[in-house]
C-alpha positions as CSV (number, residue, x, y, z in Angstrom):
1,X,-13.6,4.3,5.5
2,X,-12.1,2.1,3.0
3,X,-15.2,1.7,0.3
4,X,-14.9,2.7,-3.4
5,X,-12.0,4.1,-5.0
6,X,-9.8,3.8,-2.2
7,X,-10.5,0.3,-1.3
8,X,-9.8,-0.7,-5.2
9,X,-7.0,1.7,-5.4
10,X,-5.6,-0.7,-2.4
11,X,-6.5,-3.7,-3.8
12,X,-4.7,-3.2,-6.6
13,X,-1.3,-1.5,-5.4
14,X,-1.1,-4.6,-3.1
15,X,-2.2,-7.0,-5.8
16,X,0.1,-6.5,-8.2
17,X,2.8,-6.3,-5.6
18,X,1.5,-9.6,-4.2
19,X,1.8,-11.0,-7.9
20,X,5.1,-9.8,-8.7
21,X,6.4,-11.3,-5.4
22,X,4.4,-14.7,-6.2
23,X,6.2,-15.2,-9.4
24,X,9.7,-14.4,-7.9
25,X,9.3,-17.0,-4.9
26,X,7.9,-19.5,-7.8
27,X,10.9,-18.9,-9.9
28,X,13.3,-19.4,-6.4
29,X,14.8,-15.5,-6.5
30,X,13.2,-14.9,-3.1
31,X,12.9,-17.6,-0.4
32,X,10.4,-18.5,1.8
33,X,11.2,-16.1,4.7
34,X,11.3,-13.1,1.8
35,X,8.2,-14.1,0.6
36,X,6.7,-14.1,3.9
37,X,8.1,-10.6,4.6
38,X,7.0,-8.9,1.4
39,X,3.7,-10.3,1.9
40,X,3.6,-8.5,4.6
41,X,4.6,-5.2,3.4
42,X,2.2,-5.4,0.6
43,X,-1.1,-5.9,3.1
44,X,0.5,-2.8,4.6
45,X,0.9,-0.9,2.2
46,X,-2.2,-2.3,0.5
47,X,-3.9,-0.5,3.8
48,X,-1.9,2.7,3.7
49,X,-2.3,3.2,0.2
50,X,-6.7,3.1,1.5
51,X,-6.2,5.1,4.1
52,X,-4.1,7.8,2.3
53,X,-6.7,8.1,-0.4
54,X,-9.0,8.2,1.5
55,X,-7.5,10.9,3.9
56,X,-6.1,12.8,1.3
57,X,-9.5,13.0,-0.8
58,X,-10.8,14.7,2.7
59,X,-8.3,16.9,3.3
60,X,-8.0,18.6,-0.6
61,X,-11.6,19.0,-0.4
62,X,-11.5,20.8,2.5
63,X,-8.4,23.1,1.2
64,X,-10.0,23.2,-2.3
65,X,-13.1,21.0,-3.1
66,X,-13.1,19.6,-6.7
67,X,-9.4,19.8,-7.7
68,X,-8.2,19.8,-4.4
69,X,-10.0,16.5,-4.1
70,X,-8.1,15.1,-6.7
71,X,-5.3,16.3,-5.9
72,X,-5.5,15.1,-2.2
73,X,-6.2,11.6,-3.1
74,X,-3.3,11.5,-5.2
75,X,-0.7,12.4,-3.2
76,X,-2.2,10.8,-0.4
77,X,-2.4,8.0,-2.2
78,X,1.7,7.9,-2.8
79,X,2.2,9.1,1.2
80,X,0.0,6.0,2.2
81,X,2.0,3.7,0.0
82,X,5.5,4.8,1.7
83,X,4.3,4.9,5.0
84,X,2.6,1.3,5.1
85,X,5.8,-0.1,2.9
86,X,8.5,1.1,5.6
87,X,5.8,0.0,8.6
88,X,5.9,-3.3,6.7
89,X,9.4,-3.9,5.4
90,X,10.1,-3.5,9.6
91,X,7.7,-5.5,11.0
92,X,8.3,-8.0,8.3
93,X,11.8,-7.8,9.0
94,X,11.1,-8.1,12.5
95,X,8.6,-10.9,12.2
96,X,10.5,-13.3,9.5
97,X,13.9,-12.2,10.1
98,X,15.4,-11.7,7.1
């Protein structure tokens, strides 16, 4: 688990996330305690957005191998994203209150 695409798909979903929240605590729009928090729900989501490739690549290839493939990675791809942001945005929240 997590080698390849899927690790790099991760890497960059929480990446740029990580980037985008960088510059905003730089800039003063989010404060310490945000920052903290989104950091947070970008290693999650980092990791779900791994495992749902990964998963999802499985799965389609089992229903349909070749497109489903594709197709699995995809959308687990996006399912892994939400999942690991909402598990994030609450134990942030939890964590840092914000």
């Amino acid at each position: 688990m997590f080698r390849g695409n899927s690790f790099w798909a991760g890497v960059v979903s929480g990446g740029l996330s990580q980037i985008n929240d960088s510059r905003a605590y730089s800039n003063g729009v989010i404060n310490r305690g945000e920052y903290a928090a989104n950091t947070t729900c970008n290693v999650t989501s980092a990791v779900g957005v791994m495992a749902g490739v990964e998963y999802g690549a499985m799965l389609g290839s089992a229903v349909m191998p070749g497109i489903g493939t594709v197709a699995g990675a995809m959308i687990g791809g996006v399912i892994g994203d939400r999942v690991g942001r909402t598990v994030g945005t609450t134990a942030g929240s939890i964590m840092f209150k914000r």
